[in-house]
C-alpha positions in Angstrom: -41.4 -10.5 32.7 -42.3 -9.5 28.9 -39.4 -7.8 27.1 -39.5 -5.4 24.4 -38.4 -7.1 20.8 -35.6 -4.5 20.1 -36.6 -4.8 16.3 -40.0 -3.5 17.2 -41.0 -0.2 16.1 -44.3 1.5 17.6 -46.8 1.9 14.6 -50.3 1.6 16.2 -52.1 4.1 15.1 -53.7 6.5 18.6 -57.4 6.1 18.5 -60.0 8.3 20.4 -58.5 10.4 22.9 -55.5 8.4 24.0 -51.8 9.0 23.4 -48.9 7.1 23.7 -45.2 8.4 25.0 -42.4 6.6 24.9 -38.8 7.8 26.7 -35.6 6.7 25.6 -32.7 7.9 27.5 -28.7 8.0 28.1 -25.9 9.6 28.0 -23.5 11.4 25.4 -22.4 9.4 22.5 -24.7 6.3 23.6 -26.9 6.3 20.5 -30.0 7.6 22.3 -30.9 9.7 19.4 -30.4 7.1 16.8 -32.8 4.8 18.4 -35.4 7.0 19.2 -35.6 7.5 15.4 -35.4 4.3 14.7 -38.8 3.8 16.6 -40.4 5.9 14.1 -38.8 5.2 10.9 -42.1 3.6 9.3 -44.7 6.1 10.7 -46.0 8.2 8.0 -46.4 11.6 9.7 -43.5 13.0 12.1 -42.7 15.9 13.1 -39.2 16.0 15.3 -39.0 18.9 17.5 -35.7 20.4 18.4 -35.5 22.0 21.8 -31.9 22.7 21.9 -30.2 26.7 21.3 -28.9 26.9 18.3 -25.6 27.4 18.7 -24.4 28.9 15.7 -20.7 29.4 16.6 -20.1 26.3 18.3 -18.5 24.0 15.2 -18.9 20.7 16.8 -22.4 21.4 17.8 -23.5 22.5 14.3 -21.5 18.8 13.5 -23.5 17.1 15.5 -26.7 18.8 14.2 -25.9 17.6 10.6 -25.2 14.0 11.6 -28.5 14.1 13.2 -30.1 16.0 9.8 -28.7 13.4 7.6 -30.3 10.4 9.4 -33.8 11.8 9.2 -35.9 10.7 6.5 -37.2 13.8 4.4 -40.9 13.2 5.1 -40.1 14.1 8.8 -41.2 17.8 9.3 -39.1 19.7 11.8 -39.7 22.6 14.3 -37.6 24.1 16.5 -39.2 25.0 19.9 -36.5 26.0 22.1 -38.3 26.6 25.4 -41.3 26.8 23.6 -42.5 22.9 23.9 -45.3 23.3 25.4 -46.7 25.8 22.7 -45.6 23.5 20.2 -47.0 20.2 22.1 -50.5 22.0 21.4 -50.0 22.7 17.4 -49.5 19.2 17.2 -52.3 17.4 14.3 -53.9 14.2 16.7 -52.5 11.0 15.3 -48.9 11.7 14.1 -46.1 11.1 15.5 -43.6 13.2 17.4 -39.4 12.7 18.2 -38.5 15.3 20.8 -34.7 15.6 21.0 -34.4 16.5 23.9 -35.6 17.3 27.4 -32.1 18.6 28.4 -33.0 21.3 26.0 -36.3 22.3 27.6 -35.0 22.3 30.6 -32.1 24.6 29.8 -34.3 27.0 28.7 -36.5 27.7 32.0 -33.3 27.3 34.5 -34.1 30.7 35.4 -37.7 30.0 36.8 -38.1 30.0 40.8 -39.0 26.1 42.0 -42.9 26.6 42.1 -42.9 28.3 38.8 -40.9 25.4 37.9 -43.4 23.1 38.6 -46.3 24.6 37.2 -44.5 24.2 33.8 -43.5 20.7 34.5 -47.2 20.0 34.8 -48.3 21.8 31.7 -45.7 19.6 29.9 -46.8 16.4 31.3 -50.4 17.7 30.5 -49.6 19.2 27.1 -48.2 15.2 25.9 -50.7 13.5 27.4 -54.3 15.4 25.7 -51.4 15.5 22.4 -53.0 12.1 20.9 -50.0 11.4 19.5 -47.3 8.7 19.7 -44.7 10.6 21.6 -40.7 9.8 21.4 -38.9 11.8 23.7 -35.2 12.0 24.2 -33.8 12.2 27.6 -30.1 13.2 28.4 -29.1 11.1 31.6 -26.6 13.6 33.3 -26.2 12.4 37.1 -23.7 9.9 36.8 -20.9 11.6 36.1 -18.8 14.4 38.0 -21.0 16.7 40.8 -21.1 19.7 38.7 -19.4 22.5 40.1 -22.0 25.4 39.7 -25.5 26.1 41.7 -26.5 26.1 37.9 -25.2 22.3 37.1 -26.2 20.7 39.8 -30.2 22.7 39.5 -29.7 21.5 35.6 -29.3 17.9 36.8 -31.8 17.7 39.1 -34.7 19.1 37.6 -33.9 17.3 34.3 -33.8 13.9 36.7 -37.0 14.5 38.6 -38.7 15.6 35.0 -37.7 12.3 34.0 -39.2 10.4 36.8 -42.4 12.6 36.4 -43.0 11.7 32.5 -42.0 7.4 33.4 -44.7 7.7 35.4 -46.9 8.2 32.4 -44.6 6.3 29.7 -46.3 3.5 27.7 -42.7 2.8 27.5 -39.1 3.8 28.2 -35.3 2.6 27.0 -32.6 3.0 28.3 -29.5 3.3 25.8 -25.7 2.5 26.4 -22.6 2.0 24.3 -25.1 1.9 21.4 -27.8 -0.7 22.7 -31.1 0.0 24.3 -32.4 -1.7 26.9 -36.6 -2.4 27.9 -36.7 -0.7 31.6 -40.2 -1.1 31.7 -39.7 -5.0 30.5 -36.2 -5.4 32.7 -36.5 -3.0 35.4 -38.3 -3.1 38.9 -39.9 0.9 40.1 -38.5 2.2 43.4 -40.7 2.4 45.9 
């Protein structure tokens, strides 16, 4: 079984009409973000797409933002998509490289949508990445193993962010999974349920 060298970063460049996509996921706190740029720190052209509201009165949000602002080298261009990713998947220039931070956000943003509507978005996402030629890094917030949620609202937030997930590993050149700040290979270490 190969393994992924942790210290590895992914710098080939996408040729012809392939692209690459890469997951890393986990949850709060676990240094999912952190890692997910780290996979990109050498590549020349980035752009990191923010899915997330804005937020402006939330304090600790805006904190976390910052933290997030200061890591990023300055040549990384940043856009802000909100629910918008799948417009913004399509501006993309063939070649660069691309940190979305994160699904959770996306999938915030369509809760309203009926199941089938649901879907057909999911697909356009999925199809958006994949004709993207570009290397794609996208953050995944891992939200089931914690409490039931509560609301109708949770719990659909959960499991449409968890089935999206399975949907893109599908396609995933590869995938990490971070905890307590280390990442591990789950293509390299981990066996797919039947």
């Amino acid at each position: 079984m190969a393994v992924v060298d942790p210290k590895a970063r992914f710098d080939q460049p996408i040729t012809g009409s392939n692209s690459q996509l890469i997951l890393v996921s986990g949850p709060a706190r676990s240094g999912k973000s952190r890692w997910a740029e780290h996979l990109l720190n050498n590549h020349p052209v980035v752009t990191y797409i923010a899915t997330a509201a804005a937020r402006p009165e939330d304090l600790d949000w805006q904190q976390r933002l910052d933290a997030h602002r200061q890591r990023r080298p300055e040549h990384w261009t940043v856009a802000e998509s909100g629910g918008e990713l799948v417009e913004v998947m399509k501006t993309l220039v063939p070649g660069q490289s691309v940190l979305i931070d994160a699904l959770g956000g996306f999938v915030a943003h369509h809760l309203e949508l009926d199941a089938s509507d649901w879907s057909l978005l999911c697909e356009r996402l999925i199809a958006s990445i994949t004709s993207s030629r570009c290397i794609c890094v996208l953050v995944i917030e891992e939200t089931g193993w914690g409490v039931v949620p509560p609301t109708r609202i949770g719990g659909l937030f959960r499991d449409r962010l968890g089935a999206l997930a399975q949907d893109l590993d599908r396609i995933a050149d590869a995938a990490w999974l971070v905890v307590q700040g280390r990442a591990l290979d789950l293509h390299g270490l981990g066996c797919l349920v039947p």
